[in-house]
C-alpha positions as CSV (number, residue, x, y, z in Angstrom):
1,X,-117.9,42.4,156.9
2,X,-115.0,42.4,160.1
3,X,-113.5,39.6,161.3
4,X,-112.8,40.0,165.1
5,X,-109.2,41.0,165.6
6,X,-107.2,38.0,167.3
7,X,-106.4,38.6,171.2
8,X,-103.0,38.0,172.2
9,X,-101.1,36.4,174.7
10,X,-97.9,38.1,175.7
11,X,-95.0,36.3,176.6
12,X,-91.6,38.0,177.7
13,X,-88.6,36.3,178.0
14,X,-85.9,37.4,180.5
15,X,-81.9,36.6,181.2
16,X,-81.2,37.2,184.8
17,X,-77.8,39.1,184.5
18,X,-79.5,41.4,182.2
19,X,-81.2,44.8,183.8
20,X,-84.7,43.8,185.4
21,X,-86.2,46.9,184.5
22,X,-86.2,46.0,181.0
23,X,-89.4,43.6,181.5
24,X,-91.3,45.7,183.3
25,X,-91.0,48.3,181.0
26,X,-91.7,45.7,178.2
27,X,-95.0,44.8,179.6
28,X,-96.3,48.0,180.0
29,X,-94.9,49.2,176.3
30,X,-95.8,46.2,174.6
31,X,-99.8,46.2,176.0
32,X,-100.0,49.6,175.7
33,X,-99.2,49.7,171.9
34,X,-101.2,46.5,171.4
35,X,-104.5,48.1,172.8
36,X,-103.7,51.1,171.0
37,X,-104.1,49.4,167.7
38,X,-107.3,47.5,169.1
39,X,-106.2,44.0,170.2
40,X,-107.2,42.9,173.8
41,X,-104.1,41.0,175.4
42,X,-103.8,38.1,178.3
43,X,-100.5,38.7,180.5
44,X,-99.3,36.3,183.1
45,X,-99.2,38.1,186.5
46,X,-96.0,39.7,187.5
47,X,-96.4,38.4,190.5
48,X,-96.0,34.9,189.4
49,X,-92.7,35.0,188.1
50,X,-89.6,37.0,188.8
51,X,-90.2,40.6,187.0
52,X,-93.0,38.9,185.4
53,X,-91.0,37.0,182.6
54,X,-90.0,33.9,182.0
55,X,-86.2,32.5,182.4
56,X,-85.6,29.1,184.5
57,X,-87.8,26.1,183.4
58,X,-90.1,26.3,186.1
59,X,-90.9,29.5,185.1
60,X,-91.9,28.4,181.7
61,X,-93.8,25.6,183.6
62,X,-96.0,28.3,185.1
63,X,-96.2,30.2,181.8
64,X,-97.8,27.0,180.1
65,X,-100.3,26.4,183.2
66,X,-101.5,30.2,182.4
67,X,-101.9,29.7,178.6
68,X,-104.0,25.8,179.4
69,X,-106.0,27.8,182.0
70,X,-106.7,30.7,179.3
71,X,-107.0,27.9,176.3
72,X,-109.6,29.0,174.1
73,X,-109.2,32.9,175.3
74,X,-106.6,33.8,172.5
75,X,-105.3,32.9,169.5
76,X,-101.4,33.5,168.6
77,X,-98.6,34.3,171.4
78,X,-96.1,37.2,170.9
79,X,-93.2,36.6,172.5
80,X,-91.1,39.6,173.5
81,X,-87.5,39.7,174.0
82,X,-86.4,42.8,176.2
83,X,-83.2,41.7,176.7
84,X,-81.6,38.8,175.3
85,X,-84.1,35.8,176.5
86,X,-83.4,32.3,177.8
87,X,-84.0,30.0,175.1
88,X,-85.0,26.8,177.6
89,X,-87.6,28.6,179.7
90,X,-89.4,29.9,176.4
91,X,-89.4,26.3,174.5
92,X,-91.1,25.1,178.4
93,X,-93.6,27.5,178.3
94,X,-94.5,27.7,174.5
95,X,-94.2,24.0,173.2
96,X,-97.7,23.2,173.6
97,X,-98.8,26.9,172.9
98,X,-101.2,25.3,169.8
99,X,-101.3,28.7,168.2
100,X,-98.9,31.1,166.4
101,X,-96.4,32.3,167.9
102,X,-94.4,36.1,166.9
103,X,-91.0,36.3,168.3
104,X,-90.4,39.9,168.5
105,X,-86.9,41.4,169.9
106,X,-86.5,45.0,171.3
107,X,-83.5,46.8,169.7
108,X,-80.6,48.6,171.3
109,X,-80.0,52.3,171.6
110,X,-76.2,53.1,170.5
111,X,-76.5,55.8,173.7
112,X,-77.3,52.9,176.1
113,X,-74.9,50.1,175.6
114,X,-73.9,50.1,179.3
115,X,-74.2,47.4,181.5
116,X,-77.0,48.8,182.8
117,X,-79.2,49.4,179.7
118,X,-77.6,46.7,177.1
119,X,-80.4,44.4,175.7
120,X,-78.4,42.1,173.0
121,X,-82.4,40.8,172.1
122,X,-81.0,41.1,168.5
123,X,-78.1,38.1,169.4
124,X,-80.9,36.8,171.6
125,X,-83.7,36.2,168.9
126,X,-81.3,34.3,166.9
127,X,-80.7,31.9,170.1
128,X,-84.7,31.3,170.2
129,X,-84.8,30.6,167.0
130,X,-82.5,28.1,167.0
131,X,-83.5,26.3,169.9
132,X,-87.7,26.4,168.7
133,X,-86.2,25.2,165.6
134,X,-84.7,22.3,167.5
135,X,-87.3,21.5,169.6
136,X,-89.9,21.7,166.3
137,X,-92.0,24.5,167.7
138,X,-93.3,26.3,164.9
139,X,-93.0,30.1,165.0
140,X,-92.9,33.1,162.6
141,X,-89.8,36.2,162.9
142,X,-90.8,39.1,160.7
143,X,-88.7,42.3,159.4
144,X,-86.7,44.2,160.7
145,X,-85.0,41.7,163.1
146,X,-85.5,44.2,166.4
147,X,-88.5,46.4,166.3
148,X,-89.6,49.0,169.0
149,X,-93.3,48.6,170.0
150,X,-94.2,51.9,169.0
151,X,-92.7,51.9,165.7
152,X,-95.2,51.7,162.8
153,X,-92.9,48.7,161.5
154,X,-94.1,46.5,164.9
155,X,-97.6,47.8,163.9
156,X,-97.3,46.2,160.7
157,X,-95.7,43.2,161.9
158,X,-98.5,42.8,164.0
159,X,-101.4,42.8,161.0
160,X,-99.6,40.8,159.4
161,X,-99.3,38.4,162.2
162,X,-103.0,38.7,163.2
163,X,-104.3,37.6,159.4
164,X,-102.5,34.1,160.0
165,X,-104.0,34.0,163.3
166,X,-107.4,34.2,161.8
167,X,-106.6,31.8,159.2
168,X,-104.8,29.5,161.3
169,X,-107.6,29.2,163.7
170,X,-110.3,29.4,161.4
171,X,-108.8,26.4,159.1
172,X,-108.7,24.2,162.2
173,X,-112.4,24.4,163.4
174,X,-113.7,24.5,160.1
175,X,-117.3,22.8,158.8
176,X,-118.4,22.6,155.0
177,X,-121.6,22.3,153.9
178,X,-122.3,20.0,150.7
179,X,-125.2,21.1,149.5
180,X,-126.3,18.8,146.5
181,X,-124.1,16.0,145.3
182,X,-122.0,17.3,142.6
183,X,-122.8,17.2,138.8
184,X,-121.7,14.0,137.1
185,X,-119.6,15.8,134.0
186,X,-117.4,18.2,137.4
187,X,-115.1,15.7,138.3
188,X,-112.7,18.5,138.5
189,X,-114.6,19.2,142.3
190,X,-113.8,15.9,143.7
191,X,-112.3,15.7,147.1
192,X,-111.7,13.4,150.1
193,X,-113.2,14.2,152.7
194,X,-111.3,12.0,155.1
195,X,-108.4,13.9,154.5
196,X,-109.9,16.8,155.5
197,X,-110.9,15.6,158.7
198,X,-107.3,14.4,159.0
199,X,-106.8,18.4,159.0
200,X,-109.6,19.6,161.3
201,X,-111.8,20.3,158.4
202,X,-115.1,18.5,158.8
203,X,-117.8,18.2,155.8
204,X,-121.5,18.0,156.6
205,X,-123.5,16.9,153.5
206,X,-127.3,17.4,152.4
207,X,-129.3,16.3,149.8
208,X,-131.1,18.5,147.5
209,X,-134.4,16.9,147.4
210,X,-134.6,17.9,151.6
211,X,-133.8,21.3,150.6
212,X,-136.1,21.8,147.7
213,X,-139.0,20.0,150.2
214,X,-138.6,23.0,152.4
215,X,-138.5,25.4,150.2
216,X,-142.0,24.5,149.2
217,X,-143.1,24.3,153.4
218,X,-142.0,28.1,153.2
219,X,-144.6,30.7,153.6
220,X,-143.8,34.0,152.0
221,X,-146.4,35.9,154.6
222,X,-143.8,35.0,157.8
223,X,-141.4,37.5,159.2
224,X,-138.0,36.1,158.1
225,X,-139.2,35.7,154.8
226,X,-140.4,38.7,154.1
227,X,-137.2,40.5,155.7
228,X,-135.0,38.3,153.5
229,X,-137.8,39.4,150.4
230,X,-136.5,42.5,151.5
231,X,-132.6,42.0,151.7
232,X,-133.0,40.6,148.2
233,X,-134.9,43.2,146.2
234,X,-132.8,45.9,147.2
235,X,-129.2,44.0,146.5
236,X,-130.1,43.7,142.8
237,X,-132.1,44.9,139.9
238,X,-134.6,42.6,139.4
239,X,-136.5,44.9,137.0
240,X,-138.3,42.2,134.4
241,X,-138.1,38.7,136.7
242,X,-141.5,37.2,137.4
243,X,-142.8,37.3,140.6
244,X,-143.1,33.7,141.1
245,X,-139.5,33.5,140.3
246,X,-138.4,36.1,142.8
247,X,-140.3,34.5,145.3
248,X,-138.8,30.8,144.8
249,X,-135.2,32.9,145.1
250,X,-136.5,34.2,148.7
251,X,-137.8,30.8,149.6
252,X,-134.1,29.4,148.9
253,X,-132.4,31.8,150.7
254,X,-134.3,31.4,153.9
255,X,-134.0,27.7,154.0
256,X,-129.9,28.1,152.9
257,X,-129.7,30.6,156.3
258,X,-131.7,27.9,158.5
259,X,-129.3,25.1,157.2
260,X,-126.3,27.3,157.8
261,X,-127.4,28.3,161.3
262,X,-128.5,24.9,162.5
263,X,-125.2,23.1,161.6
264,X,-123.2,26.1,162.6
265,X,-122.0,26.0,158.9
266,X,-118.7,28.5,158.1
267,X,-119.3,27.8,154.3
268,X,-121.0,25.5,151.2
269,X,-121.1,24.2,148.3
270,X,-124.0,24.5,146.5
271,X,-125.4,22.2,142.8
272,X,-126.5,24.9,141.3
273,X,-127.3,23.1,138.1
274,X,-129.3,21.5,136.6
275,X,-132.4,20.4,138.7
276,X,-132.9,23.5,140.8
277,X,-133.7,25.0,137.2
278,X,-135.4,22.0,136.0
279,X,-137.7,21.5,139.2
280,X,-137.8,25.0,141.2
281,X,-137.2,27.4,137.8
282,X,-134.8,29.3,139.4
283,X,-130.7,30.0,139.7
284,X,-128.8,30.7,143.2
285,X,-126.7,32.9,142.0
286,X,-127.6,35.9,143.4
287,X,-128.1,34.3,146.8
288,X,-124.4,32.7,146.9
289,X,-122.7,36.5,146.3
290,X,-125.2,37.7,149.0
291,X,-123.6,34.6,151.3
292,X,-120.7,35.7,150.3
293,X,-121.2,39.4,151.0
294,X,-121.8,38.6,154.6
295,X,-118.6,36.5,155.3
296,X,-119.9,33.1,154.2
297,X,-118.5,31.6,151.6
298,X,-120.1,30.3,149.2
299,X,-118.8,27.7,146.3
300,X,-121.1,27.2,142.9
301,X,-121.1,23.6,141.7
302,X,-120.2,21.9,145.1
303,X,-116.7,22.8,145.1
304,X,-116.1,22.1,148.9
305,X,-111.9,23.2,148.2
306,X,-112.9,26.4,146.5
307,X,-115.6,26.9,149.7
308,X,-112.0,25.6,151.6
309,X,-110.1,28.3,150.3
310,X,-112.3,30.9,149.9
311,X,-112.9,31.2,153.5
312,X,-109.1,31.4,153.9
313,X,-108.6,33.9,151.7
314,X,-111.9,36.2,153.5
315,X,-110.4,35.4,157.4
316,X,-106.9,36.4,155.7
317,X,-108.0,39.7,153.9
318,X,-110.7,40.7,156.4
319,X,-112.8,41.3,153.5
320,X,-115.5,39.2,151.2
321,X,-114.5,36.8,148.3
322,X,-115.7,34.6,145.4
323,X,-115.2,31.8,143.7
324,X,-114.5,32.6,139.7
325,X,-114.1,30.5,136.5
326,X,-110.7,30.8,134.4
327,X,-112.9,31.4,131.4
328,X,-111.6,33.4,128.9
329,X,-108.3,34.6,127.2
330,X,-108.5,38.5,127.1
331,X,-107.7,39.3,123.3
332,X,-103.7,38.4,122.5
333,X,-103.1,40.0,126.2
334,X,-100.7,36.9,127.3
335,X,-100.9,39.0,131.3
336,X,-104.4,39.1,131.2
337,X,-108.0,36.6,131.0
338,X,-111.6,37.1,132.5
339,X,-112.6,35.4,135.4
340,X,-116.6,35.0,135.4
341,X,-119.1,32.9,137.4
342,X,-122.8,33.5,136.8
343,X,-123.4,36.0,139.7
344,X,-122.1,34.4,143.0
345,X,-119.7,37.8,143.4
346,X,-120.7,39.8,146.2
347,X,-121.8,43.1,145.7
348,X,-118.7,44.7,147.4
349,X,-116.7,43.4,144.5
350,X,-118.9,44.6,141.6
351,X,-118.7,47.9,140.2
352,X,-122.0,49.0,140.7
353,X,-125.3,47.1,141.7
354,X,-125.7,43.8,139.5
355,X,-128.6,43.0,137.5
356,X,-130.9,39.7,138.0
357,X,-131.2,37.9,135.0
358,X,-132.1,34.3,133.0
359,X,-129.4,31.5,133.1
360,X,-128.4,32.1,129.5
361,X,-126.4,29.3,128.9
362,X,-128.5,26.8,130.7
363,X,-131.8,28.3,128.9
364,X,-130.2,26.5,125.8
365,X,-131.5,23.6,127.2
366,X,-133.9,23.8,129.9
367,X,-136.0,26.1,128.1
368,X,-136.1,30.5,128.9
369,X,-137.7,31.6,132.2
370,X,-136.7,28.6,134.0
371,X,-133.1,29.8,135.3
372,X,-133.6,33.4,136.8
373,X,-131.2,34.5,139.9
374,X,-127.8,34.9,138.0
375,X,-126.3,38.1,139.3
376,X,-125.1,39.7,136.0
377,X,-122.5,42.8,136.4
378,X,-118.7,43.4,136.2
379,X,-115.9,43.2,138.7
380,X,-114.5,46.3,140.6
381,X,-110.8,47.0,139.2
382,X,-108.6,46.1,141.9
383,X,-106.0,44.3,144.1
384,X,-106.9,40.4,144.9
385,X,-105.0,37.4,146.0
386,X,-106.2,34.3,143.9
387,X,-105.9,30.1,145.1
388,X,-107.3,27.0,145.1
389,X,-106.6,23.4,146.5
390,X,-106.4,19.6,146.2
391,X,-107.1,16.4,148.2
392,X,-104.1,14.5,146.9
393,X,-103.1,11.3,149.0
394,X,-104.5,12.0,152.0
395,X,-102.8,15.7,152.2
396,X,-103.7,19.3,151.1
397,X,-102.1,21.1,148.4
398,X,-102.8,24.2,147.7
399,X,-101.7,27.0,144.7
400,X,-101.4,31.2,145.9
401,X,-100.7,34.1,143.5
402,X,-101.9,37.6,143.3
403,X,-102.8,39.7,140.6
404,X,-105.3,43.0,140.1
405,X,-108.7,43.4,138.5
406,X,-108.5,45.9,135.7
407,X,-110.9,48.3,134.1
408,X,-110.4,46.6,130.6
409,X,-114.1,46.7,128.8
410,X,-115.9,43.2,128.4
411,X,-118.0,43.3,125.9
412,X,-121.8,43.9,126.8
413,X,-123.3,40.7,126.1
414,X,-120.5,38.7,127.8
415,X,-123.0,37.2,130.1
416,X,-122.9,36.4,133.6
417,X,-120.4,38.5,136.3
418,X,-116.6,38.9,135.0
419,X,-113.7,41.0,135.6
420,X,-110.3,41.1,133.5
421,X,-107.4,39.9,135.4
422,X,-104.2,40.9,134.9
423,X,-101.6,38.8,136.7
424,X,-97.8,38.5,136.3
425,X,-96.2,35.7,134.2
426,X,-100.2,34.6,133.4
427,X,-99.1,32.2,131.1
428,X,-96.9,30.1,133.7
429,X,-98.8,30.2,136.3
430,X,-101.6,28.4,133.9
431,X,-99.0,25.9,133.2
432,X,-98.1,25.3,137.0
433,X,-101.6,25.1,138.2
434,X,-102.7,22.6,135.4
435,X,-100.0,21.0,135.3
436,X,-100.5,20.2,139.3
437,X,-103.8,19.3,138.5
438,X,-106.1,21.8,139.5
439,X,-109.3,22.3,138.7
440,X,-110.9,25.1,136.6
441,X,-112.1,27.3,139.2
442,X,-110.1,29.9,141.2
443,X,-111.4,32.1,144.6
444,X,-110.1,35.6,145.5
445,X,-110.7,37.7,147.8
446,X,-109.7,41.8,147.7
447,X,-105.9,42.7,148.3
448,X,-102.6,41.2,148.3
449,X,-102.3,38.4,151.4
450,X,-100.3,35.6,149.8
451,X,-97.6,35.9,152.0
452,X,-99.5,35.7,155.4
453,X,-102.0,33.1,154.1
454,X,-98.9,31.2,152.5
455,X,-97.3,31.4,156.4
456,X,-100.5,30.2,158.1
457,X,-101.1,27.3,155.3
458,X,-97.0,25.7,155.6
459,X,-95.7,26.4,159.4
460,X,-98.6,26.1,161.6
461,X,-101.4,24.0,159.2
462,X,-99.0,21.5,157.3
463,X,-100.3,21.9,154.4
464,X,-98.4,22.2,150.8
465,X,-98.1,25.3,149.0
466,X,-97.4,26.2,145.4
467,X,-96.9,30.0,145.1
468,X,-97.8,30.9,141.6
């Protein structure tokens, strides 16, 4: 999966006793660079202001009429400082901006600190700062304090600054889908919903006798089916599942897409116990890590904050993710446990091709035969950034650590998909997230993002965050 890279609006701020040319050179640098590294950019003419930056108040006036003309057309703001930058023409133009903004300042060359060449962007970032801070417009200033556009440090900057973008944007036009009510014994996946759509977040709900009606209106001998009969059989092994049971799988999976088109879904939560084994004779498993696989994520047990922050985690790391039991202490290894689910990891994340297997620990009491679709296999040793959240008096809290999968064995009957983790102070962070009151699942998604996601979540979403 890619997640579009976020188009920026460039914004450059100007001090009229400073050297003119220093803009224009700006804008051409500063897109240039930008469109080298793939990002398409929105400037304001040149024509509209003097040098094309932005100085006197009525210049920001015209700044903010270009970004509510372009509204919907980007998604953060970098605001350059060629030279030093007035601080009331930028809070004009950028205090209803709505999206993140980057204050980057060019740095000074020790062989040009004439009059005619001085920037001082490095005393003039503070000065913005300041005043944004005053004003409450939230922002986000990265290392080193001046940065060229060319420098591989600005390029890094600038992915860094594009994954809260895709968060930040992504978090506030977000819709859940709960599928199934959730289990009567899970009262760990509770959440308010109303404080979610306090936050942009909006729930849409469906029951699972609709979905299990359809299923059985589904003909295996139309087109969709049979190219999602073929998606399935060649993501897993499914050497040994009955027919009939393979079939029900397919059946699930198409109705799960139509749902997810038709209410233009971003993720779910699905009840993936007990009746779907009890009346259709089947698990989801497999189909969630496929979901997930293609960049929608998908929660077992209708955990809408794990769904929540999963799809976080996936806009911030550009990558897939999955939501994990903390299941098991690894051995007297106080750094490391195994996180397992019964197959909703997608393939990306597994070491090799999983295998399709029984519900073992259901079967216990439903009967054998009647839970096939877990996804059994072991996690890919690697980076991840872990996290879950709360509903807790009408805000959002939320816990963000990171950690690596290993290539520690798990024994071969372990059932079900797991992967040893190995994170740092393990032991504490268990304390802090269960002493908080979080619940018993955690999501990750592939590499270390904390820090951007942990941006995105506190300055421009408002939400509270634990770092772990």
């Amino acid at each position: 999966m890619s997640i579009e890279k976020t188009t920026f609006a460039l914004f450059f701020g100007n001090r009229g006793f400073f050297p003119s040319h220093l803009v224009a050179t700006a804008r051409k640098e500063l897109s240039e660079s930008l469109r080298g590294m793939g990002y398409k950019t929105l400037m304001l003419d040149e024509k509209a202001t003097r040098f094309g930056g932005v100085e006197t108040v009525r210049e920001g006036r015209a700044y903010a009429d270009f970004l509510r003309k372009n509204r919907g057309k980007f998604g953060g703001v970098i605001l350059s400082l060629p030279n030093f930058g007035d601080e009331t023409g930028a809070v004009e133009a950028l205090k209803d901006a709505g999206v993140p903004i980057l204050i980057q300042a060019y740095p000074d060359e020790l062989d040009k600190m004439g009059p005619e060449a001085r920037r001082d962007s490095f005393c003039g970032k503070f000065s913005i700062m300041n005043v944004f801070r005053q004003y409450g417009v939230p922002f986000t200033a990265l290392k080193p304090h001046t940065v060229h556009p060319k420098s591989p440090l600005f390029a890094e900057n600038i992915d860094y600054f594009d994954r809260i973008c895709r968060v930040v944007n992504g978090m506030r036009e977000l819709t859940v889908g709960a599928i199934g009510a959730r289990t009567t014994p899970f009262k760990t996946v509770r959440i308010d919903e109303i404080t979610l759509q306090k936050y942009g977040i909006k729930v849409e709900t469906f029951d699972l006798s609709s979905v299990f009606a359809k299923m059985k209106a589904v003909k295996m001998s139309d087109r969709k089916v049979l190219d999602k009969a073929k998606v399935l059989g060649a993501y897993s092994d499914w050497t040994g599942v009955p027919k009939k049971s393979f079939e029900t799988v397919v059946r699930l999976a198409v109705v799960l897409d139509d749902i997810i088109s038709e209410y233009e879904l971003d993720a779910i939560g699905f009840r993936c116990w007990p009746e779907i084994q009890e009346q259709m004779g089947i698990s989801p498993c497999v189909i969630l890590g496929e979901l997930n696989g293609r960049g929608i994520p998908a929660a077992c047990e209708v955990d809408i904050g794990s769904a929540i922050t999963m799809f976080a985690l996936s806009r911030a790391s550009d990558n897939v993710s999955a939501s994990l039991d903390w299941n098991n202490n690894y051995g007297e290894e106080e750094n490391k446990c195994i996180l397992f689910h019964c197959g909703p990891v997608p393939q990306s994340m597994m070491r090799g091709k999983g295998k399709i297997t029984d519900q073992a620990i259901l079967a216990k009491t439903i009967g054998k035969g009647r839970g096939f679709g877990c996804n059994s296999g072991r996690i890919a040793p690697g980076p991840f950034t872990f996290g879950n959240m709360l509903t807790v008096d009408g805000e959002l809290h939320f816990y963000l650590g990171e950690g690596r999968f290993t290539d520690d064995p798990i024994p071969d009957d372990f059932f079900g998909c797991a992967g040893v983790a190995e994170i740092s102070d393990l032991q504490d962070v268990l304390q802090t997230i269960g002493y908080m009151g979080h619940r018993h699942h955690t999501n990750v998604a592939p590499g270390h993002v904390l820090k951007p996601v942990s941006e995105a979540f506190t300055t421009y979403l408002g939400y509270n965050v634990t770092e772990v």
